[in-house]
N, C-alpha and C positions, 0 to 999 in steps of 0.2 A: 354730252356736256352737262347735264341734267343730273344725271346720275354720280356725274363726278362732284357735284355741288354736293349732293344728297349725301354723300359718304364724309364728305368734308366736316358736313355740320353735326354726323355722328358722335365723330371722331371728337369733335370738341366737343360735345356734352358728357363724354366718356371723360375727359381730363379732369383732375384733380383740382378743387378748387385752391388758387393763387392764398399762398397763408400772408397773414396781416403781418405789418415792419413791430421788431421786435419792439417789446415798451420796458422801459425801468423797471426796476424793482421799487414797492411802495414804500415812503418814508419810515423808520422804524417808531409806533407809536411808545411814547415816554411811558402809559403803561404797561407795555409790553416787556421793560425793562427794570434789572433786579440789581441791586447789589447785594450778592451773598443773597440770603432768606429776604433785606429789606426791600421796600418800593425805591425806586430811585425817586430820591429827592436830593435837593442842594438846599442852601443860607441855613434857617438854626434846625431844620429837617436833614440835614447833613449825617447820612448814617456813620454810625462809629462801631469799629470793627477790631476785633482783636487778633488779626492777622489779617496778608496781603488775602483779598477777598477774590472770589470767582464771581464774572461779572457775567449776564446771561441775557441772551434778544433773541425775543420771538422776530423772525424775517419772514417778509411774503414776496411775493411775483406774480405779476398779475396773470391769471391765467389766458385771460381773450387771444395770446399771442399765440397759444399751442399750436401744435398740428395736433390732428386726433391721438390716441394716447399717450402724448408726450406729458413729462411730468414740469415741473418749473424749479429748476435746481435753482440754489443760491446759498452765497456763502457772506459772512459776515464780516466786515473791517471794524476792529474797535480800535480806540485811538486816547489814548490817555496823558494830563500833564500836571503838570504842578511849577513853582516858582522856588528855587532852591533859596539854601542859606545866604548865598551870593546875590540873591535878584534876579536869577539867569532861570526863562522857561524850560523843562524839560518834558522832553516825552517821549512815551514810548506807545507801540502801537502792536495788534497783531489780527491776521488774517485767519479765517478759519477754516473749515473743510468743505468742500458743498453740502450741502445737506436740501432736502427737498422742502418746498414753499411749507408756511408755518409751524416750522419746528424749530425748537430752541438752540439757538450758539453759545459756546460757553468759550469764556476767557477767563483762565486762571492766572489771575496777575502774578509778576516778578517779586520773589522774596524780598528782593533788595529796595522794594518800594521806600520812604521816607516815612518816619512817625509824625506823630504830632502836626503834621502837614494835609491841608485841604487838598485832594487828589479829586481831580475832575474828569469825565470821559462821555464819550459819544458814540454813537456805533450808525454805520452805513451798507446798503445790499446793495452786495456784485454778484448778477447773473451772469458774469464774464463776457457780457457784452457792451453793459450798463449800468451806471450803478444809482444808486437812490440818493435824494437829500440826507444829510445827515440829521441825527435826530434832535438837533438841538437847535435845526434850523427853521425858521419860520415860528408857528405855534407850539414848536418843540420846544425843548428842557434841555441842560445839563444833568447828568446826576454828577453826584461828587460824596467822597469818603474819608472819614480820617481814620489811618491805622493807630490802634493806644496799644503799646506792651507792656503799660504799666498799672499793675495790679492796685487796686484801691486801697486804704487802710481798713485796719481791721476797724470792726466798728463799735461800739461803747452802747452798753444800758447799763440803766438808773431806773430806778423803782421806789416811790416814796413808800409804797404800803409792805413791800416787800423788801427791804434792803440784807447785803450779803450777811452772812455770818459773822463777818469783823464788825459789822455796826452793831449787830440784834442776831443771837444766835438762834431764837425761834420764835415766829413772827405768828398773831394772829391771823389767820387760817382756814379751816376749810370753811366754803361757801362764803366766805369774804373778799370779794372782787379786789386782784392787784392790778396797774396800768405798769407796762415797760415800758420805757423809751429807749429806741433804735439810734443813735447816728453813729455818723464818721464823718471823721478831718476831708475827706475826698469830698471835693465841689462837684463831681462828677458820679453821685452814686445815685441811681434810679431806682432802685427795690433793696429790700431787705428779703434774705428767706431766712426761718428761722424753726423753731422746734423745741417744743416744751417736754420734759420728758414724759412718754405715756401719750403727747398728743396734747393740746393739736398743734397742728405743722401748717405752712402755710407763707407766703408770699405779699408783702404787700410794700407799697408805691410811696415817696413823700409826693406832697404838693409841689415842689422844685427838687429841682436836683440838687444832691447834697444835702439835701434835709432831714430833719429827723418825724421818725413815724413816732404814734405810741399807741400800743393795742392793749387791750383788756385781757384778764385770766383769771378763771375760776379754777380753786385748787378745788378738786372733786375726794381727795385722801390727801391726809397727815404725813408726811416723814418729809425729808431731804429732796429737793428736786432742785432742776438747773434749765436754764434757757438754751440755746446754744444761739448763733445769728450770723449768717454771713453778710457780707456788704457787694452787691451786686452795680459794677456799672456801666455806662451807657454801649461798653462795646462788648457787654454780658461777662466781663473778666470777672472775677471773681476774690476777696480778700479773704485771707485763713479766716478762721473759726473763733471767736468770741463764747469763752461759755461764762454765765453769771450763774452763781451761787446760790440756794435760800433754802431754807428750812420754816413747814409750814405744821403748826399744832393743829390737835383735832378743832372741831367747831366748836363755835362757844355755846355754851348752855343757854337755855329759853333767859327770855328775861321777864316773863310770867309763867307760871306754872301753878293751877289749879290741879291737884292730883284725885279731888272729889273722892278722898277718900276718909272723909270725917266720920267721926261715929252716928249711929243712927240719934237723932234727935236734936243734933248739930243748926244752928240759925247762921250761921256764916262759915264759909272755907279757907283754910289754911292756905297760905301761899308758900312753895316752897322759893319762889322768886318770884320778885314785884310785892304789889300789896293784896291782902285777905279780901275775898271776896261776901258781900254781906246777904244773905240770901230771903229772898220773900218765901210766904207763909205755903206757898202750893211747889214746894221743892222740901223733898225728903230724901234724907240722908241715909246709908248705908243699903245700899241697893246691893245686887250682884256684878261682877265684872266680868269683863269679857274674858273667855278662857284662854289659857295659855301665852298671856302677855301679864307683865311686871305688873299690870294693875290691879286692888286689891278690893276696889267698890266703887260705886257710883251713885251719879244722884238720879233719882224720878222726878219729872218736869211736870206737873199736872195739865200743862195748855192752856190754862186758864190767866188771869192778869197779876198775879202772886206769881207763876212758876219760872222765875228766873234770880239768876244771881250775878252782879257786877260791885267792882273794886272799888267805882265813882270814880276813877282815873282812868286816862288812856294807856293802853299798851304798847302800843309802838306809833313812830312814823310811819306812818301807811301810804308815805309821796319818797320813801325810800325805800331799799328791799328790807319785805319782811315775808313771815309766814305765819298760818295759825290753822291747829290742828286739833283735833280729838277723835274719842271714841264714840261713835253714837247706836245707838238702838231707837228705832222711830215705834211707838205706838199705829201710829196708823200715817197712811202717804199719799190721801187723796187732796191735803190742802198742803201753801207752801208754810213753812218753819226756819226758823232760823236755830243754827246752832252758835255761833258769835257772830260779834258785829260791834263796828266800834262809832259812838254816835257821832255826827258832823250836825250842822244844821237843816233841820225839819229831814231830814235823810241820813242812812246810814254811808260812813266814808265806805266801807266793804262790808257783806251779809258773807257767809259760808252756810248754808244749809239745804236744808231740801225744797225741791221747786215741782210744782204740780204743770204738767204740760202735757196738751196734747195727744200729743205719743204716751205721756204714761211718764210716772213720779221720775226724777234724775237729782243725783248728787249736781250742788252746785256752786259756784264761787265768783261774785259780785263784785267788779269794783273799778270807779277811774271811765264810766263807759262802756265796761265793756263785763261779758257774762260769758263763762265757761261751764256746761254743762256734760256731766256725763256720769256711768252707773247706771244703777237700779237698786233703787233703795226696797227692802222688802220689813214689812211690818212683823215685828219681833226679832230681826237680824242683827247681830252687830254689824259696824262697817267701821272703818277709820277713816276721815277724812281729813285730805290737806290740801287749805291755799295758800298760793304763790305768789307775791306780785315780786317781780327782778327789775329794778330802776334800771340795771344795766341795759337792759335789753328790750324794757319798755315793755314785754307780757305778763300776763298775768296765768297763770296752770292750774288744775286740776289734779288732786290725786284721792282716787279712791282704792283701799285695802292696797297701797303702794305701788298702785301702776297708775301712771298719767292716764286721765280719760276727758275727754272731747277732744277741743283741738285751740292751742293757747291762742288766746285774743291779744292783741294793741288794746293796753292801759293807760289813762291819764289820771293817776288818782289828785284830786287836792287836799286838800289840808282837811282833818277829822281830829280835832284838842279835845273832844268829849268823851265820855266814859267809855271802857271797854264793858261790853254786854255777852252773858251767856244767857242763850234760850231766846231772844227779845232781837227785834229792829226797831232803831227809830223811823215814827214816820209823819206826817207833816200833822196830827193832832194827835201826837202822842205814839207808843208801842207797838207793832204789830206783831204778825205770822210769829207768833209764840211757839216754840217746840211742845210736844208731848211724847213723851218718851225719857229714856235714859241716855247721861252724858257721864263722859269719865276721861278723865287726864287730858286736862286743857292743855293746850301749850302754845304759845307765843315766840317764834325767833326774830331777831334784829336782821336776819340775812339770809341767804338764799339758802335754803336747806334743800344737802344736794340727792340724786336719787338714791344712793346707797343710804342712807340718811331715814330717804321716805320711806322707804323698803323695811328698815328696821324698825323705824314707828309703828309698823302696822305687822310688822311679826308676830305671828301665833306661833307658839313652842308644842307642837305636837304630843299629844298624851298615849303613853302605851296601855293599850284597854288590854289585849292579851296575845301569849304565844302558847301557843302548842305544839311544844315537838315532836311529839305523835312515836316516843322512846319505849312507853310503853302504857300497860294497860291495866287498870285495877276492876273487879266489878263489872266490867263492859263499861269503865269511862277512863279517859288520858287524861291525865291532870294539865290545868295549865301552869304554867313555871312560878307566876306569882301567888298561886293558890283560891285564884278566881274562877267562876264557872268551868267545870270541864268540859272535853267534848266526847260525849255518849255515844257509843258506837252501838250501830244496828246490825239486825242481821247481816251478815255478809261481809263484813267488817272486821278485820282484824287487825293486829297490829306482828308486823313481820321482826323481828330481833335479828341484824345482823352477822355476819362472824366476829366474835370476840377479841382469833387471832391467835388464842390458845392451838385449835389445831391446824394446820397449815397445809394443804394438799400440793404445796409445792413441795415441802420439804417432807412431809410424813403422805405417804400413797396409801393409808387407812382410814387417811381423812378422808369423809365425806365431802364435796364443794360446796359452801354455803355463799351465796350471793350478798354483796355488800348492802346495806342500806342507802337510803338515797340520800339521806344528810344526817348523818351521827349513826347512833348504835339502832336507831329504828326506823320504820315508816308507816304508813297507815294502806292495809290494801286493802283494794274491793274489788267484789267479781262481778260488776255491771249489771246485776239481775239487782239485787235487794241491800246492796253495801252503802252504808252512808256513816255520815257519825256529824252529831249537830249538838252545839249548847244550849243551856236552859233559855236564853231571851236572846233579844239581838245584843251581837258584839261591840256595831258601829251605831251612830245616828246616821241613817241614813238622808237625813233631811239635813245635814251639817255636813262641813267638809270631812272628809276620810279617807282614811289608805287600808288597803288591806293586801297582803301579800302571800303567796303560796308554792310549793314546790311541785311539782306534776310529773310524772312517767305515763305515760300510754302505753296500755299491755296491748292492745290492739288500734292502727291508723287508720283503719277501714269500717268504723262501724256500720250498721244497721241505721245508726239513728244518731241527731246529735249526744254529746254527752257532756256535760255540768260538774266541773270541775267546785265553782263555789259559788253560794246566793245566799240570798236572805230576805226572807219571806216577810210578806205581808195577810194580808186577811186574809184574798183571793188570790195573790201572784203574787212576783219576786218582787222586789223593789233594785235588784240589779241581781245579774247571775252570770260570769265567767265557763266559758265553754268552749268545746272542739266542734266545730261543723264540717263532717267528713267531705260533702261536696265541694266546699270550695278548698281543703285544706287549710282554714287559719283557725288562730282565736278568734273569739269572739264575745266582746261585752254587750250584753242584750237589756236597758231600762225600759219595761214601761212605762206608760204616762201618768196611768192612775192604779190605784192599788181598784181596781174594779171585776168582778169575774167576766172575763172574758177581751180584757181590756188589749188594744193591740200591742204586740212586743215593738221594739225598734231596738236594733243594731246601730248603737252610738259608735262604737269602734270598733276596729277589726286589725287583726295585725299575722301576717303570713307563719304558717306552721312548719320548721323546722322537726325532719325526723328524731322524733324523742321516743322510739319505741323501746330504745336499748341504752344505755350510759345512762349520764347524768340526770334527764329527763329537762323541765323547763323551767324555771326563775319565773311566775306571773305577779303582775300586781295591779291593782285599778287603785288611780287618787282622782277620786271627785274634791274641786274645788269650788264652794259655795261661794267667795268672794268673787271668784272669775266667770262663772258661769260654767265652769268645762271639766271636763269630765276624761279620762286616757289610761290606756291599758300597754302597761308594759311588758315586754317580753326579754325576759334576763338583763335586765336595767338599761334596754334600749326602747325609745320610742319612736315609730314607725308617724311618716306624715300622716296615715291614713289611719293613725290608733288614739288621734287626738278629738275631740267635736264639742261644739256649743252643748251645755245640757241646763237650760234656767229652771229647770220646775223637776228639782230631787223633791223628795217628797219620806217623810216620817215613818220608815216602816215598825213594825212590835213583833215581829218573828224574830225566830232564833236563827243563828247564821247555821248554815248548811255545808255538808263537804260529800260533793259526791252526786247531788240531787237538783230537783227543780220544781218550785211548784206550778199544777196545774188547777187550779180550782181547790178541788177538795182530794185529789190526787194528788202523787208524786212520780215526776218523770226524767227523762235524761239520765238515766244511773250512768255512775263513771266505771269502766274498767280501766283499771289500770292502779299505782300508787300517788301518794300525798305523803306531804310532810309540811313543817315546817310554816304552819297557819298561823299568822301575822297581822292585829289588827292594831290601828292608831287613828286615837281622834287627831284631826290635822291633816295638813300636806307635811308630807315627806319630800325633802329637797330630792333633786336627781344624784346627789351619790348618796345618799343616804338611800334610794330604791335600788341603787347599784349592789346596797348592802344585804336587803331582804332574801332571805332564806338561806343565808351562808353562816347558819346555825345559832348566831347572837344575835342577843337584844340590838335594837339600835337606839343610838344613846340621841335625842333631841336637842 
């Protein structure tokens, strides 16, 4: 009997534990549920929809009911109504698939829904055994939607500054701020998108629906442009297309302009616009100009409490947009200086000049609060500097030699009725940080001068120092094309003369094969031992911006040793030299630091070497640019990321440019085998299609 007890109580410890009584599915939470993309909401949160919508609930079931792996189906009841034209409730309802606990049900409502009508719905989970509160019971919600099929009207702008062609066929213009205004007849329109031609594009909201926006625009270039604008609303429909007309003239001229270009001996400056400027006793006239821009002289600022000159009037509103610019050359950059400045009380309303900091001198521009810094002013340099204050937009910018430099500040300027000042700031007992140095071509705008603008102000027009087509050869020297130093060829050196084309070994088999030239009727070879060819002094300033450009064939890709294509010497070493480095396979632009013996090389760029041992050979060119800092070596008028690098400290070399060699000390090394042509030098940066151009036999024209 014992034993029969005993198996009994086995027997029920072995039984399966008794599973708990089934429980509902859990209410559907009101954020769980969607109309179409929106949250559900009902009253003036009531989404609006531009077709019968897909309605969508996340469902659960509680799991505690389970048996072991069982999962928790459940399917979805949604249930929708509205009040017809009649007064009479309708509705309609629909059941969904099972689907397992929290995952989404979807109900694409019936086409034949009602417009314009507030459409209400609720949804409920059926485990098929039991189903849940609906969701709109208790702490729950209704959601509810109105379907619209009716597309908004199109929408209307107006532009005081800008009006169509019918009113003003061409409106003052570039960097002069227009405001458009957006609306439509639709009491229902919630954005505007729209698009200026060329950009910018963009989306924006009224304060209420139905309203009108109005956005700003700077025309950046002159010619014909058009707005276009759609009218967006609340059930994302959409109204045709709206385009407004305008036509925008260049910028307007300064409304000062000191061109500092008086004769030597000069006590005041001409204004080409605004009024003459009257100048103190420690400003002299007829200085030199910066090269390669329209400017013809300038003045020297002695630093002293004579070296400045002002109109005794202001030049602009400096509490609306303006700018002001010029050329400077700083004598020296260890104290601060002003280059303009226009007086306010016991302080200047805005300074523009150079500021001593820290870190080391920086162009700089003052005003409203707030200081924008940036550059490297270098003593004896020109630089062009421009500042910006944009009422529109509340900054004030920086531009030094035409590229934006720091980073634009939040401006509050006030009011400055006092004289416009060159060289000089007011300050609370009088004049300070006087310039010392050279300034040239003031300039003053009424409005935002735009970057293509600032880019142009500070262009330098490239000079051609020389070309040598390496055609042929007189005396052991190639002429160069304008009749300027030639280049002297050493031993080893020759110059190869193409076929002419007279005899043809295609067509006449008594021809000998003559091999073409590498660009025209000649080129320059050398046989890597003692071949070089160099003119009488240096070609470029190395210590200024410059380009230089060359044509290359490598008779052998495996040298022995690097080989030197182009350089140019200093006392003890190159001050830049263009080369093949067989181990890794590129070019290579190598500047030292200092013209010193024995001074380290550094590899500024480098750009991967394409087999040139056969055809055409290689397009090179290096433009150091003294305004930027940087320095990049092109190959066939492409530039490689890894061909570009910071280089602040070029340096004045007085050797003659080289072709073929390298200096070492008081030796010469790297000889090149292979040919040249086509040696190209200019003071200046050369644009990028203009180095597209270099070595495809013509001048290029600047």
């Amino acid at each position: 009997m014992v034993g029969c007890c005993a198996v009994a109580l086995v027997a029920a410890a072995a039984a399966p534990a008794a599973a708990l009584d089934n429980l509902p599915p859990k209410q559907p939470l009101v954020q769980d549920l969607k109309t179409g993309n929106s949250a559900c909401a009902t009253g003036e949160n009531t989404a609006y929809v531009a077709q019968p919508p897909r309605l969508s609930a996340v469902l659960y079931d509680p799991e505690e009911d389970n048996q072991p792996s069982e999962s928790s189906p459940v399917k979805g009841e949604f249930e929708a109504w509205w009040t017809d034209s009649a007064g009479v409730e309708q509705r309609r309802s629909f059941t969904t698939i099972t689907l397992s606990s929290g995952l989404p049900q979807y109900w694409t409502t019936p086409s034949d829904l009602p417009v314009n009508t507030v459409v209400s719905w609720h949804v409920r989970a059926n485990d098929t055994k039991a189903t849940s509160p609906w969701s709109d019971e208790g702490a729950g919600s209704v959601c509810s939607f109105v379907v619209d099929d009716t597309n908004p009207a199109n929408a209307t702008i107006t532009s005081p500054e800008y009006p169509t062609p019918d009113e003003k066929f061409w409106v003052d213009g570039v960097g002069v701020y227009g405001h458009f205004t957006m609306d439509s007849p639709s009491d229902d329109v919630v954005s505007y998108s729209y698009g200026f031609t060329g950009g910018p594009y963009g989306t924006v909201s009224p304060a209420r629906p139905g309203g009108a926006v109005t956005i700003p625009y700077l025309p950046l270039r002159s010619g014909p442009k058009y707005l276009q604008v759609r009218a967006i609303d609340r059930a994302g429909r959409s109204s045709g297309q709206t385009t407004y007309d305008f036509n925008v003239q260049s910028g307007r001229a300064p409304v000062a302009r000191w061109k500092l270009s008086d004769p030597a001996g000069s006590r005041s400056a001409a204004a080409e616009s605004g009024t003459a400027a009257r100048a103190g006793t420690g400003v002299t006239f007829g200085g030199p100009a910066p090269a390669g821009t329209g400017t013809t002289a300038s003045v020297a600022l002695d630093g002293s409490g004579h070296g400045f000159l002002t109109p005794d009037t202001p030049a602009a509103d400096i509490r609306k947009s303006f700018a002001v610019s010029a050329w400077v050359r700083p004598d020296e950059t260890g104290r601060t200086m002003t280059v303009a400045s226009q007086d306010a009380d016991g302080t200047p309303g805005f300074s523009l000049g150079l500021r001593a900091e820290v870190s080391g001198p920086a162009w700089s521009f003052t005003i409203g609060g707030a200081r924008v810094s940036g550059g490297a002013p270098e003593t004896g340099e020109w630089a062009h500097v421009l500042g910006l204050y944009d009422a529109e937009t509340g900054k004030a910018r920086l531009y030094v030699n035409g590229r934006e430099a720091g980073t634009a500040a939040a401006a509050t300027p006030a009011e400055a009725s006092g004289a416009f000042q060159i060289g000089r700031a007011r300050g609370a007992s009088g004049y300070r940080d006087r310039w010392h140095g050279d300034i040239a071509d003031v300039q003053v705008h009424d409005r935002v001068v735009v970057p293509d603008e600032v880019s142009e102000l500070a262009h330098r027009t490239p000079k051609r120092l020389g070309h040598w087509s390496l055609e042929n050869a007189t005396d052991g020297a190639s002429p160069e094309q304008a009749g300027g130093s030639p280049l002297r060829l050493g031993a080893g050196a020759t110059v190869f003369r193409g076929s002419d084309g007279s005899c043809l070994p295609e067509l006449d088999p008594d021809c000998p094969p003559v091999p073409y030239a590498l660009v025209g009727d000649g080129h320059l070879h050398l046989d890597g031992e003692s071949g070089y060819a160099a003119t009488d002094g240096p070609a470029v300033d190395t210590g200024d911006s410059f380009t230089v450009g060359v044509v290359v064939r490598l008779a052998d890709s495996e040298p022995a040793h690097p080989m030197t294509v182009l350089s140019q010497a200093g006392e003890h070493t190159d001050a830049f030299k263009v080369r093949y480095e067989p181990s890794s396979h590129t070019w290579q632009l190598v500047m030292p630091e200092k013209d010193e013996a024995g001074a380290p090389e550094k590899v500024v760029s480098e750009a991967e070497f394409a087999d040139g041992g056969e055809g055409l050979g290689h397009r090179l060119a290096v433009v150091y640019d003294d305004a930027s800092d940087t320095i990049k070596l092109y190959v066939d008028g492409n530039l490689d990321a890894q061909a570009s690098a910071g280089f602040p400290n070029g340096w004045h070399s007085t050797g003659a440019l080289q072709v073929g060699r390298a200096r070492a000390g008081d030796d010469w090394t790297e000889y090149l085998h292979g040919d040249v042509d086509e040696v190209q030098a200019y003071e200046g940066v050369l644009s990028d299609s203009q180095i597209a151009q270099l070595g495809m036999g013509a001048d290029i024209n600047p």
